[in-house]
N, C-alpha and C positions, 0 to 999 in steps of 0.2 A: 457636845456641850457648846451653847452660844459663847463669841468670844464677849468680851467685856463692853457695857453700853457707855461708850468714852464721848465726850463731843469731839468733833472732828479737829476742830480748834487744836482742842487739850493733845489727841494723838498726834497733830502735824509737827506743835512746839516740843512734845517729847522726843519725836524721831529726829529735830533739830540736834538739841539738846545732847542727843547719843554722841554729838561729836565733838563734844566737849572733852579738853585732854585730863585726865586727874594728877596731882598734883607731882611734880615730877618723873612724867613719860618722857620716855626719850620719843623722839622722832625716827621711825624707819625710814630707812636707804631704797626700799624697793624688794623684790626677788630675780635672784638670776636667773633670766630663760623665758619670764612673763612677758608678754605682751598686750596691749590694749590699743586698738584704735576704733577711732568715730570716724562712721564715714559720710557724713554727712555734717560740717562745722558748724552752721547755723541751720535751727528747725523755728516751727512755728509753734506755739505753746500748745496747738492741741495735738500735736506730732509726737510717737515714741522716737526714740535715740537708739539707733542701728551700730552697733560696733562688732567690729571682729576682737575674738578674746582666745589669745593662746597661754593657756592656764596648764598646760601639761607637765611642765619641771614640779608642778603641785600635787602630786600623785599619794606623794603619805599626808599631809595636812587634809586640815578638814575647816568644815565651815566655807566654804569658798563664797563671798557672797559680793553682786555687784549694789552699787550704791548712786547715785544723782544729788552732788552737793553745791552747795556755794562755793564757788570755785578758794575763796579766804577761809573755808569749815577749817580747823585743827583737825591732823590727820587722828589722832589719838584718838578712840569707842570709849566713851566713857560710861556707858549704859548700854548694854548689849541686848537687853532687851527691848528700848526703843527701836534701836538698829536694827535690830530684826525688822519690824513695821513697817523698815522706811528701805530696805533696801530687799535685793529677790539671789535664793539660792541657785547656784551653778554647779558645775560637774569641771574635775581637773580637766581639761581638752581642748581642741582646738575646734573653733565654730564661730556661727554667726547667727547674733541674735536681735530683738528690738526692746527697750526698754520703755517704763511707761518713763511721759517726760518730766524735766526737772523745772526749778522755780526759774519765772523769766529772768534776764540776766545772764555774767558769765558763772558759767559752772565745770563741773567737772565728773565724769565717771571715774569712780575709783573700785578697784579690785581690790577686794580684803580674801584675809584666810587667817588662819590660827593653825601656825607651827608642830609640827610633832611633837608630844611629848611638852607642850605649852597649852596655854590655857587663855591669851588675849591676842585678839586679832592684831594682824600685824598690814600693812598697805603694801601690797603687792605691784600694782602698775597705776597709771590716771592719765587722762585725755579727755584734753577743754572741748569743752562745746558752749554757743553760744545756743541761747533759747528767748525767742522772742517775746514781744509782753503783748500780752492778748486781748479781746476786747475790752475796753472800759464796765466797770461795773456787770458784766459777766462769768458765772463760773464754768469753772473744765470739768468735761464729762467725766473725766475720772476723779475729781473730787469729791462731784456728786455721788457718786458712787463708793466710794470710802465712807462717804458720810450715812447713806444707807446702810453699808455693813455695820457700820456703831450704831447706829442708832435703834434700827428695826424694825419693824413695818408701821409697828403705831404710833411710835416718838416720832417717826418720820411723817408720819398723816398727819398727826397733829401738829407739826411745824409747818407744813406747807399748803395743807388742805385751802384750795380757795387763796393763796398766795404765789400765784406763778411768778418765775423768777426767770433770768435768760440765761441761757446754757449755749458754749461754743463746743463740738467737736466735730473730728472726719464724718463724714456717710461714709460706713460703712457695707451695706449693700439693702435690698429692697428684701425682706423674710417673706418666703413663698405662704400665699393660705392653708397649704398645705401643715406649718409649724404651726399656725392660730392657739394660742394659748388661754384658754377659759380667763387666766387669772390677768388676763390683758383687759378685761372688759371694763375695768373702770375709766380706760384708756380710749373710750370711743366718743368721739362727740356727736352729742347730743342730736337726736333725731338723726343719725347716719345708717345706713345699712352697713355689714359690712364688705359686698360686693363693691362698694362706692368707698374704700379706703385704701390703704396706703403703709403697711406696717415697714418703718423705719427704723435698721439697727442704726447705732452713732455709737463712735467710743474712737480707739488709735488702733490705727492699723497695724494689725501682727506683733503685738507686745508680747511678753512673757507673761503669765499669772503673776500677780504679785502675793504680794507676803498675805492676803487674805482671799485669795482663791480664785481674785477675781481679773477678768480681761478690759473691764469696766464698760461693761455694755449697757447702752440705755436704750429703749424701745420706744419710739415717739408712732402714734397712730394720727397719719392725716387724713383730713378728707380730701380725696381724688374726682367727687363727682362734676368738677368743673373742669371742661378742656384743657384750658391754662392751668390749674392746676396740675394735673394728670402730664400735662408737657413740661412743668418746672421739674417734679419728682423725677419721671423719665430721664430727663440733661444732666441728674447727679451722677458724677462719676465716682467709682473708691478714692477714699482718700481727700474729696473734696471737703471744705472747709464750709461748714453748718451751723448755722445759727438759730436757737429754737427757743420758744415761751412756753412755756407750761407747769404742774407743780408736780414738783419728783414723786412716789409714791409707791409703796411695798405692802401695800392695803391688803390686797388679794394674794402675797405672795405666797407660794404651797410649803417652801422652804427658804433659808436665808439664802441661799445662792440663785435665786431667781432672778432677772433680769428689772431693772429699777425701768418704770411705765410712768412718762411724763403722760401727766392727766393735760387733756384742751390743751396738746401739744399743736402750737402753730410753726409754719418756717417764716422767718422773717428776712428781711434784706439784707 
């Protein structure tokens, strides 16, 4: 079953919203034994958030879930089903993992869970991170890609069809020819072969799935038939900070979990 076709808008201010206290919550104390740390205090906006999370004293509760908030959110769920959208399931234990990132400014990762024998999540641990503000008038790869999962392959053509817009994330690495996806093809510019391209993942490095299945991969096809070209592509390193024009697109996609293909994707400076 497709999930629900929400504007992106609409689902970001509702997973805000979940953290709204309803009316007379108390404030939890924390849990004994949790821990949460960020190991890295400021990132760049199109960066996931690396923490260590020992969540073991949480072995009978359930729901374990990490969250990315405005550091001033009320800790209190007021809506738990926003919450769910906005933040990614865990396992009681001890580990390390990467989060997709949170809104620029200070914020905070917080550890929720819902008690034995209880029924509303309760704030377990939290660790400020600082997340930078990112290009002017540019969106994050992983929004765009949320925004694809709501929308759907056609609402989404039909928004950007012939409207390229500019998009910041990691390169993520170079996809062998070997992967060449039929449903990329609307991703190929014009009069190229595609011996003479360039298939470009982009999203955050080593994130977890989020709460809609996805790692937020985007697929950007350039052309490589110019030396300089072919030697910018080459210099990208993982992790490197990308900047790209083109119109998002899920035109051709075979299913909704198919990778979002910026049409007359360029790299810009």
């Amino acid at each position: 079953m497709r999930r629900p076709k929400l504007p992106v808008r609409a689902v970001l201010l509702a997973a805000l919203a979940a953290f709204s206290a309803p009316a007379g919550a108390q404030q939890p104390a924390g849990a004994p034994g949790v821990s949460l740390r960020v190991l890295q205090s400021t990132v760049r906006a199109i960066d996931g958030i690396t923490v260590m999370v020992n969540a073991q004293a949480l072995t009978s509760s359930s729901n374990l879930r990490l969250a990315v908030v405005p550091a001033g959110a009320p800790e209190a769920i007021g809506d738990p089903t926003a919450f769910a959208l906005a933040s990614v399931p865990i396992q009681a234990d001890y580990f390390r993992t990467t989060l997709p990132g949170g809104p620029a400014g200070q914020d905070e990762v917080r550890l929720y869970y819902i008690p034995q024998f209880q029924t509303r999540f309760v704030l377990a641990a939290r660790a400020p991170v600082t997340v930078q503000p990112g290009v002017p008038g540019a969106a994050l790869s992983r929004d765009v890609v949320r925004e694809a999962e709501q929308l759907g392959p056609v609402a989404l053509e039909a928004k950007y069809a012939g409207r390229p817009i500019l998009i910041q994330a990691q390169f993520l690495g170079v996809v062998p020819q070997t992967r060449w996806n039929i449903n990329w093809i609307g991703g190929i510019p014009a009069g190229q072969l595609q011996n003479q391209l360039a298939i470009l993942s982009l999203g955050e490095r080593g994130v977890m799935t989020d709460a809609y299945g996805s790692t937020g991969e985007l697929v950007c096809v350039v052309s490589v038939d110019a030396p300089t070209a072919l030697r910018r592509v080459a210099a990208l390193a993982p992790g490197a900070a990308v900047l790209v024009r083109g119109s998002p697109s899920q035109w051709s996609a075979a299913q909704p979990g198919d990778a979002v293909v910026i049409n007359t994707c360029t790299l810009t400076e």
